[in-house]
N, C-alpha and C positions, 0 to 999 in steps of 0.2 A: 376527602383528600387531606392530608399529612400537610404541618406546615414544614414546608423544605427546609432542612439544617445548613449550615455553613459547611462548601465543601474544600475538603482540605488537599487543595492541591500542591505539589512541592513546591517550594518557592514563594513570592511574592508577585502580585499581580502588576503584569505588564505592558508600558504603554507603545505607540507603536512607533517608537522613536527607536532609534538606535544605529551604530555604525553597520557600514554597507558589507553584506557579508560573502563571503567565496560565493560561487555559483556549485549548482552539484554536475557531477560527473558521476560515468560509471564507476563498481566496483571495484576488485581486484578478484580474479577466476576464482569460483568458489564452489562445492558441491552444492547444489540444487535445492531451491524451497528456503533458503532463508534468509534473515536479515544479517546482513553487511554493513550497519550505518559504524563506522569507528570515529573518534571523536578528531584523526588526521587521516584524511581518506590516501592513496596512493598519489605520489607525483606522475603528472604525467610526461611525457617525452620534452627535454628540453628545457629541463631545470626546474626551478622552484615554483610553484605555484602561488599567483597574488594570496596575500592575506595568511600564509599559512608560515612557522617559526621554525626553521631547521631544525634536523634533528629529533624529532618527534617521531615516535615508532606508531606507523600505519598496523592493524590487528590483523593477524593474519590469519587466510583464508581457512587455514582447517583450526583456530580457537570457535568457529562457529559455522554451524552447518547448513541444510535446507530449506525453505521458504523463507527466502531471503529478503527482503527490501533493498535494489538496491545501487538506493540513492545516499551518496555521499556526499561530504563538503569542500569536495572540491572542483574548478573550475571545467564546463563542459567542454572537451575537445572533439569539434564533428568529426568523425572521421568519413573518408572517399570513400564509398564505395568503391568495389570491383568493375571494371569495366563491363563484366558479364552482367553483374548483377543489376546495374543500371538497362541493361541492353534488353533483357528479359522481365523487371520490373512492369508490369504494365499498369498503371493506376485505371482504377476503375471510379468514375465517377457515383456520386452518389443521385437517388433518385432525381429527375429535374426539377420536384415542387423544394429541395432538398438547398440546393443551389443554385443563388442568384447570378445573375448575368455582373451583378457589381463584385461576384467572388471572386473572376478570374486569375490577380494575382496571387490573392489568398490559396487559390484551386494548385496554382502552382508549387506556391512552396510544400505545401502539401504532399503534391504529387512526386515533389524533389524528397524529402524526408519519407516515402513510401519506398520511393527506388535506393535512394542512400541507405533502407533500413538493412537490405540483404539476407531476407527471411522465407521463409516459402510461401508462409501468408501474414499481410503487415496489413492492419488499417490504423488510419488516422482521423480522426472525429470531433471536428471545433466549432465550438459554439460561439459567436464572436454578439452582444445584447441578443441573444437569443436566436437568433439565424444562424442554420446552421449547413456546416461544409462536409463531405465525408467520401472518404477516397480511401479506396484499396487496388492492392496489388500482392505481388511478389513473385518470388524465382519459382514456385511450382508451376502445372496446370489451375485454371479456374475449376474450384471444388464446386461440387453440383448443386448447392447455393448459393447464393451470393455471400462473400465473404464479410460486408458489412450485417448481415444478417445472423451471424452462427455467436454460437457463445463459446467465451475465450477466460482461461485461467486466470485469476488476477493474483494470485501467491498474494503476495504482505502489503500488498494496496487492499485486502480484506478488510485489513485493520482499521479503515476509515467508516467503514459499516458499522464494528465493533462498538468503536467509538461511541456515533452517532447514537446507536443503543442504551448504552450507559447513561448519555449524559439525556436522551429522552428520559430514561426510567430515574433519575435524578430530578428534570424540568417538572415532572408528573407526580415528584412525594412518596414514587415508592422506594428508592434512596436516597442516601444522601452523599454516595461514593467514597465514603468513610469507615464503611463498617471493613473490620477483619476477615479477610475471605476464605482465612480459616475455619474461624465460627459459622457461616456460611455453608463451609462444604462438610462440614464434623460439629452437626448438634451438638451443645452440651460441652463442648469443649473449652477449657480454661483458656480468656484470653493473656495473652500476652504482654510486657510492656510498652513493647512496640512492633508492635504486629503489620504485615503485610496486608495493606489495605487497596479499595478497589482500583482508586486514585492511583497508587502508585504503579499496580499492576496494569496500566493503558497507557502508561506516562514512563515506562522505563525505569521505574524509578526503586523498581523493588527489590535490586537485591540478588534476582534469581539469575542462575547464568539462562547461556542463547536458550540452550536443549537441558531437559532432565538428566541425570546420571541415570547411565543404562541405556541412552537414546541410541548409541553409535554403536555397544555391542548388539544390542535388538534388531535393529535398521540395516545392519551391515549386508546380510544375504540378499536384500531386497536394494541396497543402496542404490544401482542403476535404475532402480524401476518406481516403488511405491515405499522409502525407508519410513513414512508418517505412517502407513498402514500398518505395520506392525506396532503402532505405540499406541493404545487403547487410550480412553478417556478416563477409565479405571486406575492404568499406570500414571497418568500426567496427574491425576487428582493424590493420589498414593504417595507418588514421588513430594508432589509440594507439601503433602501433610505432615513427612518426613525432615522438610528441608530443615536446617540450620542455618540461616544468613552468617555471611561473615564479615556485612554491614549494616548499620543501622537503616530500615527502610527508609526512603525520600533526602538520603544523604549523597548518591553515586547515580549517575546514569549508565544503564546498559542496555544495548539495543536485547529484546527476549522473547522470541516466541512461543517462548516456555513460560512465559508470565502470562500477553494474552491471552492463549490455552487453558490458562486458569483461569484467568476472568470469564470468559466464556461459560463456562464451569459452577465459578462461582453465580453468573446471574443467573443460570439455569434453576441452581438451587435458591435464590434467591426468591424467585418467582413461582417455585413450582411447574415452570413450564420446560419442556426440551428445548434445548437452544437453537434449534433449526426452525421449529414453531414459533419463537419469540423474534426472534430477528424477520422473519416472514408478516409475523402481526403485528409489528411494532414501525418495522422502515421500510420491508419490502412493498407491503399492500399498501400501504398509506401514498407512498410514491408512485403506485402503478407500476413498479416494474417485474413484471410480468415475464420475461425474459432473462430474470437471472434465480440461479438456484446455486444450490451448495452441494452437488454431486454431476457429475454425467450421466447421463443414461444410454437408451439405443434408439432416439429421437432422430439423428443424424444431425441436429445442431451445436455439436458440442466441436470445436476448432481440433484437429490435431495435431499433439505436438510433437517435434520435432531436437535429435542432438543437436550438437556443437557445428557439426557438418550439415546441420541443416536439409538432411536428407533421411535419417534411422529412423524411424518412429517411437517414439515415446508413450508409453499406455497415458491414459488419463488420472490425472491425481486424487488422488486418497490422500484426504486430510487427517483419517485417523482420529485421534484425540485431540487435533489441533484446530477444529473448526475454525474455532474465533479470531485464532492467526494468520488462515489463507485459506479458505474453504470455497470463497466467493467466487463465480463463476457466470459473466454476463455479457451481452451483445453490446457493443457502442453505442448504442442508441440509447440504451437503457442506464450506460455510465454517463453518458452527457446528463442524462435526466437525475443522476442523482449529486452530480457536481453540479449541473445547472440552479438544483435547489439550494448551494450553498452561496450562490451569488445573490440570490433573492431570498431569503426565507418567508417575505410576506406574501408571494407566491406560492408557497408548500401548504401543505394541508397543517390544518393549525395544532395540531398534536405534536408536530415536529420544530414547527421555528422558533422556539426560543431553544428548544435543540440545536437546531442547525447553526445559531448565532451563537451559541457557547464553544463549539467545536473548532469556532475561528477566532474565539480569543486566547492571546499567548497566554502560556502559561508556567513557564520557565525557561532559564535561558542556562548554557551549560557552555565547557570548553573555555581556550584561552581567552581572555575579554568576556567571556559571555555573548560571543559571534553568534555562537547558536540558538534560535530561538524557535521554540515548538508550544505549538499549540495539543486539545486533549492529541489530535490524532494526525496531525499534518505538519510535515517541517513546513517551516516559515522564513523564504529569504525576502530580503527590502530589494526593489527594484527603483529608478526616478521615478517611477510614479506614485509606486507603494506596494503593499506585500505583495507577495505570489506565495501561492501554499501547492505542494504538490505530497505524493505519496508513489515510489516506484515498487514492484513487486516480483518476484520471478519462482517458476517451477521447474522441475527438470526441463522440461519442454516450452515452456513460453512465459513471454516479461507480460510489462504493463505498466504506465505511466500514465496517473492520473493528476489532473492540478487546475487551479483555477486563479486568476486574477480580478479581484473585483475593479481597478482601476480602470481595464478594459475592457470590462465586462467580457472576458474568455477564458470558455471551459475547454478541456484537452483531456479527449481519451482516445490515447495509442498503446496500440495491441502486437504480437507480432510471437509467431509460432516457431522459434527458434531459441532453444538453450543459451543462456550468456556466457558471453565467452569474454576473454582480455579484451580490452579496449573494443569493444561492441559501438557499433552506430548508433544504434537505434534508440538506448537513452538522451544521449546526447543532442538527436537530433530533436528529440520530443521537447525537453528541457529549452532547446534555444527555439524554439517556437513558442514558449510560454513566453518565455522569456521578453519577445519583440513587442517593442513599445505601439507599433501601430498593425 
C-alpha cells in the first residue's frame, strides 16, 4: 500500500462551528434527472425567506436539466396535501419485529408524511440509534409486493455512493484525489497548469457546466422518456477531453452532473476496473447491500415511476454515461443500511470507515457568508444540536431524500414514484422530519 498524499480539497478545512443556515426546500419545476442546487434557491409564497438577501437571482430551471438534486437552500414549506390524497394514502406498516410498540408517535408522523407526500407509491424509512420504523403508502393500488420491499430510483442522491467511493479508493493509497482526470481518461496526455482534478470533479468545484454541450440537441427526441440514454459514456468522456474552462478549477461552485459522470469515468480508468464492477466491490458488497443495483431489470422489483399527474407511466431510467451521477437504484432497507453506516463507521466493515468518516467532514463552504457548507458528498445544515447532512435526488418519475443526523442518531430514506413538480410535499416533508430535534 502507497503512503496516501495530501488531498487537495477546495478550500480550507472546516470546523463545525458556524452561523445557522436556511433550511432546504424544494426546487423550482425542472425537466427531469438533474441537479437544481442554485446558490439562491426560489422564495417561497409569502415574501422573503430567513437568511436569504433580496435580489439575488434564483438559476433557472431550463440553465440545467435532468438528474437533478433537488435540494436547495432554502426554507422547507410543508405543503397540505389534497384531501383525496390524504383520504386514499394508506400507510402500511412495516414488518412487526420492524416496529416498536415505543414507535407509535414516530409511526405517526411517518404515516402523516406518507399521506401528505401525494404520490402513488411513497415510503418513509427511519432509523432512529438503530431501530428502525418504515411505513408506506400512496394514491395507487398496493403493487404486488410490498412497497417497502421493491427498488426505487435515487437520480442525484447517487452521488453519495460516488462519493464514498473516491474517498475509499483515496483512504486505501490507490489515490490521492488529486490527480488530473484528464491524464486519467487520455494516456499520455500533457497535463495542464491547472487541470480538472478528482476533488474538484465531486465537490462542484470544476468548472464544468450541469450537462455536456450536445446533451439537450441529442436528448431532445427522447426528452419525455430516457434523454441520459442517448448520451453514451464515450460522448461524456469526448466532450470533457474537449472542454475549455472558463474558470480556473476549485475557484467557482457549480452544482454538475456532467462533472460526476466524469469522475465516474475517470475511477473506472483509474483502476482498470468498469465502474458498475467497482462501485459493487468497493461499497455495494462490503455493505451487504444486496438490493441495490445500477439498472432495472424484469425481476419485478424495480418501483414504477410515475409523471407530474401522478398517474402516466414513466419507463425506467437509463443513466447512459452518467452512471456516477444517478445510476443508483435501491430498496429502503438497504438505504437505511448505507446511511445507517455513516452514523457509525466503527460498525461498517473496516475497509470503509475511515471512508465513511471523511465523507462527513466539511469541506468547503460557498455563497453569501459562506452559509453553505458541504462536505465530499453531502450538503451540511447546523441544526441545535448539530449537523444534519442530507442529499435529495429526482428522475423523470421519482425523487428520494436521503440524510442523516448523528446528534440523534437518525437516518432517513424517503422514496416516492411521482415526478417533481412546483412546490412538491414530499421533500419538504422528508427534510422536516430530519430535521426534528426529538
Amino acid at each position: 500500500m502507497t503512503t496516501r498524499r495530501h488531498t487537495p480539497w477546495p478550500g480550507e478545512p472546516l470546523d463545525d462551528a458556524g452561523a445557522r443556515a436556511p433550511h432546504a426546500g424544494p426546487a423550482e419545476d425542472v425537466p427531469p434527472l438533474w441537479d437544481t442546487t442554485p446558490d439562491e434557491g426560489p422564495a417561497p409564497p409569502g415574501g422573503t425567506p430567513r437568511g436569504r438577501t433580496p435580489g439575488l437571482r434564483a438559476r433557472s430551471a431550463d440553465e440545467s436539466p435532468p438528474l437533478r438534486d433537488t435540494a436547495t437552500d432554502e426554507p422547507a414549506t410543508p405543503a397540505t396535501a389534497p384531501a383525496t390524497a390524504i383520504r386514499h394514502a394508506t400507510a402500511r406498516r412495516a414488518p412487526r419485529s420492524a416496529v416498536s410498540p415505543d414507535d407509535g408517535p414516530l409511526a405517526e408522523r411517518l404515516a402523516d408524511a406518507v399521506a401528505a407526500s401525494d404520490a402513488p407509491d411513497v415510503v418513509f424509512a427511519l432509523s432512529r440509534h438503530g431501530r428502525r420504523t418504515v411505513l408506506s403508502g400512496g394514491t395507487a393500488p398496493a403493487p404486488p409486493l410490498p412497497r417497502e420491499d421493491l427498488r426505487y430510483e435515487t437520480g442525484s442522491a447517487a452521488k453519495t455512493f460516488t462519493g464514498l467511493l473516491l474517498a475509499r479508493l483515496i483512504h486505501s493509497g490507490e489515490l490521492s484525489g488529486g490527480e488530473p482526470a484528464a491524464a486519467l481518461l487520455d494516456r499520455g496526455r500533457p497535463t495542464s497548469a491547472n487541470p480538472v482534478t478528482l476533488a474538484h470533479l465531486i465537490t462542484h468545484t470544476s468548472g464544468l457546466p450541469a450537462l455536456p454541450p450536445g446533451f439537450y440537441l441529442r436528448g431532445l427526441p427522447a426528452w419525455h422518456t430516457n434523454p441520459y440514454a442517448r448520451f453514451s459514456a464515450a460522448r461524456v468522456v469526448d466532450a470533457f477531453l474537449r472542454h475549455r474552462p472558463r474558470h480556473r478549477p476549485g475557484t467557482r461552485w457549480r452544482y454538475s452532473n456532467y462533472g460526476v459522470a466524469v469522475l465516474g469515468h475517470a475511477l473506472a480508468a483509474a483502476t482498470g476496473t468498469p465502474w458498475e464492477d467497482l462501485l459493487t466491490g468497493q461499497v455495494l458488497r462490503p455493505l451487504g447491500l444486496r438490493g441495490t443495483t445500477l439498472r432495472a431489470d424484469d425481476s419485478g422489483f424495480d418501483a414504477p415511476g410515475h409523471g407530474k399527474d401522478g398517474g402516466s407511466p414513466v419507463p425506467p431510467f437509463d443513466a447512459g454515461g452518467f452512471q456516477a451521477a444517478g445510476a443508483v437504484r435501491a430498496t429502503p432497507h438497504d438505504l437505511l443500511t448505507f446511511i445507517e453506516a455513516h452514523l457509525d463507521p466503527t460498525g461498517a466493515p473496516s475497509q470503509l470507515a475511515a471512508a465513511l468518516r471523511a465523507v462527513c467532514r466539511p469541506v468547503l463552504r460557498r455563497g453569501i457568508g459562506h452559509r453553505h457548507v458541504h462536505t465530499i458528498t453531502w450538503f451540511r445544515h447546523p441544526t441545535d444540536g448539530g449537523p444534519m447532512y442530507f442529499h435529495s435526488g429526482a428522475t423523470l418519475g421519482q425523487q428520494a431524500f436521503l440524510g442523516f443526523r448523528p446528534d440523534t442518531g437518525t437516518a432517513l430514506a424517503a422514496l416516492c414514484t411521482r415526478r417533481f413538480r412546483a412546490h412538491d410535499p414530499f421533500l419538504a416533508a422528508a427534510y422536516a422530519l430530519l430535521a426534528e430535534d426529538e
